[in-house]
Structures are given as structure tokens and as C-alpha cells.
C-alpha positions in Angstrom: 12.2 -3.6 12.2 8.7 -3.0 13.6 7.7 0.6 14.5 4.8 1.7 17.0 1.1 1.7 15.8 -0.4 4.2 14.6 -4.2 5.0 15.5 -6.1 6.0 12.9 -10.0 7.5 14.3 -11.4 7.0 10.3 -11.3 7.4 6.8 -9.9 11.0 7.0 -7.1 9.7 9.0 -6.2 6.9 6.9 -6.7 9.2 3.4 -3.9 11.4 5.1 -1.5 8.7 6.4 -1.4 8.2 2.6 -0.6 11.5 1.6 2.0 11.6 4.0 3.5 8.2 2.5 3.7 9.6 -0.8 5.8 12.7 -0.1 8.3 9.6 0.9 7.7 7.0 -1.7 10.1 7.0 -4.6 11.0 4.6 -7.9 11.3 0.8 -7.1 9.6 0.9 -3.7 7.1 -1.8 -2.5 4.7 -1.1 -0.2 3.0 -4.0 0.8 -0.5 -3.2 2.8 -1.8 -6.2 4.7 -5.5 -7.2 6.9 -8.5 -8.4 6.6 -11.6 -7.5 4.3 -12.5 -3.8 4.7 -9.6 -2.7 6.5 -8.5 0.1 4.9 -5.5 -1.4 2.2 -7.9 0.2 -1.0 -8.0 3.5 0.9 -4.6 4.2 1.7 -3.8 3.2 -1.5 -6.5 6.2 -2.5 -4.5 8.3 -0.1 -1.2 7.5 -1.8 -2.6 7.9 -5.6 -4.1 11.0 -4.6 -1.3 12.6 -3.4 0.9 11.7 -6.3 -1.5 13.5 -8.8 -4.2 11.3 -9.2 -7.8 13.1 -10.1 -10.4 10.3 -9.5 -11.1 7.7 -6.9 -8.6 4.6 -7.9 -10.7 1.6 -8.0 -9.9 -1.5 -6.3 -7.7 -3.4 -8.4 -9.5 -7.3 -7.4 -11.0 -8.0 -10.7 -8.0 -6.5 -12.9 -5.4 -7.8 -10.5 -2.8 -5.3 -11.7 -4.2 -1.1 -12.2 -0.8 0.8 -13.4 -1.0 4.8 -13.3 1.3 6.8 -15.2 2.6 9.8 -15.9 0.6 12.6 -16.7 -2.1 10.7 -14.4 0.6 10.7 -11.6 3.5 12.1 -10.9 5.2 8.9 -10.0 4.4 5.8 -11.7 2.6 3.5 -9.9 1.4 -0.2 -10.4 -1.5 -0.7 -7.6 -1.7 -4.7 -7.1 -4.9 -6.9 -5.6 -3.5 -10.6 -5.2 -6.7 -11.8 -3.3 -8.3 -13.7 -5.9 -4.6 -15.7 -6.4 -3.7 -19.0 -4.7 -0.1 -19.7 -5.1 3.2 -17.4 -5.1 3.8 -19.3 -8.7 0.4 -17.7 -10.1 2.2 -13.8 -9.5 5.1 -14.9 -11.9 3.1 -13.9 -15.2 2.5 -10.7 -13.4 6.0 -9.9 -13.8 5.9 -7.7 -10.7 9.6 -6.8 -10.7 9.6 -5.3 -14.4 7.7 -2.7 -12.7 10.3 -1.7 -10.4 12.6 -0.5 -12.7 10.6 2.4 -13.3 7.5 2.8 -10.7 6.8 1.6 -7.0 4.2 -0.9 -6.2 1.6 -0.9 -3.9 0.5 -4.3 -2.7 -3.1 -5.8 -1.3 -2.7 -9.1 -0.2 1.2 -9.7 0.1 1.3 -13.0 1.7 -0.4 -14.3 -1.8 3.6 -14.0 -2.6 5.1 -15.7 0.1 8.7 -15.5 -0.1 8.7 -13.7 -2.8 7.8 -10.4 -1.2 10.4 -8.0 -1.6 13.1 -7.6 1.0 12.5 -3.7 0.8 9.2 -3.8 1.0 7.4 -1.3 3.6 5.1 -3.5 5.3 1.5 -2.2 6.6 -0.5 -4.2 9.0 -4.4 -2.9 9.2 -6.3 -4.2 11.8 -9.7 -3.0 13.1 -9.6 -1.1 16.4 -12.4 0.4 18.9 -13.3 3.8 18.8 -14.8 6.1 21.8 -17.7 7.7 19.0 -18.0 4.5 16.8 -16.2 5.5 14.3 -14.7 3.2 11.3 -11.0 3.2 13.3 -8.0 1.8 12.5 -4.6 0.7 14.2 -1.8 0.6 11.6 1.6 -1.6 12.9 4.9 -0.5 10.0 7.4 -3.2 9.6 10.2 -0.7 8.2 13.2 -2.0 6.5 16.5 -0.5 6.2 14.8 1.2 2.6 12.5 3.5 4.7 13.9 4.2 8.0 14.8 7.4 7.8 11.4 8.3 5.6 9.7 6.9 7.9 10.5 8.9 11.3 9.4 11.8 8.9 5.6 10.4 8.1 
């Protein structure tokens, strides 16, 4: 089910739209965050990983493919996933993606490197660039919101 955009005016915006996601998130949830080159998906992943604990800025996970933060770090495990440097759905098996479900959520750049094989429950997060009135870096976020988050997401 696809919810309303949300306009985001910068970086401040998007930092908190990620806090608010993590008051919500829970144990085996995927969210998948998905646009173009400089969107925004590495900072509301910062938004998330801060909220749940974590001290330092999270790097961008393209060159490891696969950054997991746990507990002391966080106060929910978290595996944060780049697949932009992938080709094919098959090249995410030896990942093994789903062993980290049984005991952290995921957070997802690049989704559609899986294909199919994205997650039924996954909270999907469409980034696109929008105009801004002052020039600032803004955002418009589109949610598609399965049956998983709909009532955690009327509360973000």
C-alpha cells in the first residue's frame, strides 16, 4: 500500500525522519531505501543507527557490502546493506541476508539489486530529489507500507 510523500527541506529533516523510524523498527524488519546517487538512503540510514545507540557517523556500507552493528553499539541489531556494486539477485545469496533476520532488521541501499527476492515485509522508501524555495538539499520521500508497518507507520 503506498502512503503520501513526505517533504523533507534537508539533511536535518531526513536525519529526523530516521529517528522517528527507529522508535518503530523492531527484530526481523527490512527496510529497503531506494533512489538515485546522493539521495539521501546513507543518511536516513545515519538517522536510524543514531537513534538506536549508535555514537559515530555509520559509513556507507558500498565497499564492505554488508556493515552489522550490535549490541552494546546499538540497541537493536542492525545489518546496514549497500547492493550497488552487485549485478544479479543470485550474487546476494552468499550474503545470506535472511540469517540476519532472525535476530536484527536490515536496512537496505539498492533493493532492486534483489529483485524478487526482496522481502514481502519490507518497508519500502522511495528518495527522489525535489525543489526547494531557499536551495536547499530537499527531499520527497514516497513509503510503500506493507501490512508489517501500517499501524507504525501512521505513528512516524
Amino acid at each position: 500500500m503506498a502512503e503520501g510523500a513526505i517533504y523533507l527541506p534537508g539533511e536535518a529533516a531526513m536525519l529526523d525522519l530516521g529517528r522517528r523510524i527507529a522508535a518503530h523498527a523492531r527484530i526481523g524488519d527490512v527496510i529497503a531505501l531506494e533512489g538515485g546517487l546522493g539521495a539521501g538512503k546513507t543518511t536516513l540510514a545515519r538517522g536510524i543507527l543514531s537513534a538506536l545507540g549508535l555514537e559515530e557517523e555509520a559509513p556507507s556500507p558500498s565497499f564492505a557490502i554488508v556493515q552489522p552493528y550490535d549490541i552494546p553499539d546499538v540497541t537493536l541489531p542492525v545489518a546496514h546493506v549497500d547492493l550497488y556494486r552487485l549485478d544479479t539477485a543470485e550474487e546476494t545469496d552468499e550474503l545470506a541476508l535472511d540469517d540476519y533476520l532472525m535476530d536484527s532488521m536490515l536496512i537496505i541501499e539498492w533493493p532492486d539489486r534483489l529483485g524478487a527476492r526482496l522481502w514481502s515485509h519490507a518497508l519500502r522508501l522511495t528518495i527522489a530529489f525535489a525543489k526547494s524555495v531557499n536551495g536547499d538539499d530537499a527531499r520527497l520521500l514516497t513509503a510503500d507500507v506493507p501490512d508489517a508497518w501500517t499501524d507504525r507507520w501512521s505513528q512516524i
